[in-house]
C-alpha positions, 0 to 999 in steps of 0.5 A: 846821311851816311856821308855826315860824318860830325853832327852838332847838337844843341844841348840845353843844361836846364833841360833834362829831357833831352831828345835832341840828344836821344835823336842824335844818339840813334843817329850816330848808333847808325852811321859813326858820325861824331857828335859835337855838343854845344851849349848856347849862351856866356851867363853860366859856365857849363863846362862840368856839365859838358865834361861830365856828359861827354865822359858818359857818351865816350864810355858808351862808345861815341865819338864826342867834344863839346864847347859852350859859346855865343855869337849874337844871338842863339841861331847865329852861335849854332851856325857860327859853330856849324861852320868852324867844326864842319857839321854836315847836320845840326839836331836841335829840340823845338820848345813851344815859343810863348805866344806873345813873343811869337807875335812880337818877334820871329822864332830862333828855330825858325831863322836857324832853319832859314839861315843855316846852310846845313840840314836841321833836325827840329826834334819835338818828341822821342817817338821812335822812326823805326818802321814808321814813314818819313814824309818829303815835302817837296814844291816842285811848283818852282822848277828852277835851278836852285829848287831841282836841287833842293828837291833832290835834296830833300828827297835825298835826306828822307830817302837816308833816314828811311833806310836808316830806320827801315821806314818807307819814304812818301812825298807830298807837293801841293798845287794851287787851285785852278785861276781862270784868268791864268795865262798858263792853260795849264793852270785852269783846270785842277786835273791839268794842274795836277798832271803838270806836278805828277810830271814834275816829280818823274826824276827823283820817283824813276831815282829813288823808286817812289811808287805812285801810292807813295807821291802825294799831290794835292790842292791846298795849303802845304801845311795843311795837306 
């Protein structure tokens, strides 16, 4: 996190509240990083708007530009610019998608967040991170390649926004329940099944010092736990 040094944030005109920006802020605030604004679309120039924002922000001592541009659709505009500017972190508010397109069509915040190679920031409330606890959800169920990496990933970035806000980092992994039928006879019973994750998760508990109070496995649903 310390390393990100341009953030890109999503900015929506027609909507005064903000956090995505009021995140990025308290980000910046920390670690320097410049804050690249960028509004979606091509029907209305908000040009003025950006102008007139950015001003306010230089005078508070950010570093900032901006652009309005579309490519597509909304999740392919915030990775095309993603990419030109060479964000190392995308901040965005989630607004609540209306249940019937929900059902018809898949969520831009849900392509961006598969699709963009950057990390995103989802922000959906102002609640304050100071002090608090960051959770990593990590699925150590698949330990190959690709995974290990993502694992570290994660745990990485919640280990940087936990002593960016002086918070405490937990991690959580769900397991599947026991199968008698599996091959594996690890995967019979819950105890050994849990064993097989809790030894999963040693790497990045000996590097990030993730005491055993904070490492969370467990059966069920990954949201749901």
């Amino acid at each position: 996190m310390q390393a990100i040094r341009n953030i890109l944030v999503v900015m929506e005109p027609e909507r005064p509240e903000g956090l995505a920006l009021k995140r990025a802020k308290l980000i910046a605030g920390v670690t320097q990083s410049h804050l690249h604004l960028l509004v979606c679309g091509k029907k209305h120039d908000h040009s003025a708007y950006l102008r007139d924002l950015c001003a306010t922000l230089d005078k508070e001592g950010y570093s900032t530009s901006s652009q309005q541009a579309w490519h597509e659709n909304l999740h392919q505009t915030i990775i095309t610019v993603q990419q030109a500017e060479g964000c190392g972190l995308v901040i965005k508010q989630h607004f609540p998608d209306n249940p019937l397109k929900k059902a018809l069509l898949t969520p831009d915040d849900w392509k961006l967040l598969r699709y963009c190679p950057a990390p995103v920031l989802m922000v959906k409330t102002d609640k304050p991170w100071a002090g608090g606890t960051i959770l990593a959800a990590v699925d150590v169920g698949n330990a190959d390649g690709e995974h290990r990496t993502l694992h570290d990933s994660i745990v990485n970035h919640g280990y940087d926004i936990a002593a960016l806000a002086k918070a405490n980092l937990h991690v959580i992994s769900a397991h599947p329940a026991p199968m008698l039928s599996a091959a594996d006879p690890t995967f019979q019973l819950k105890e050994t099944i849990e064993a097989r994750y809790r030894n999963e998760c040693k790497a990045f508990q000996a590097e990030y010092d993730i005491a055993e109070e904070r490492l969370h496995i467990a059966e069920g649903p990954a949201d749901v736990l």
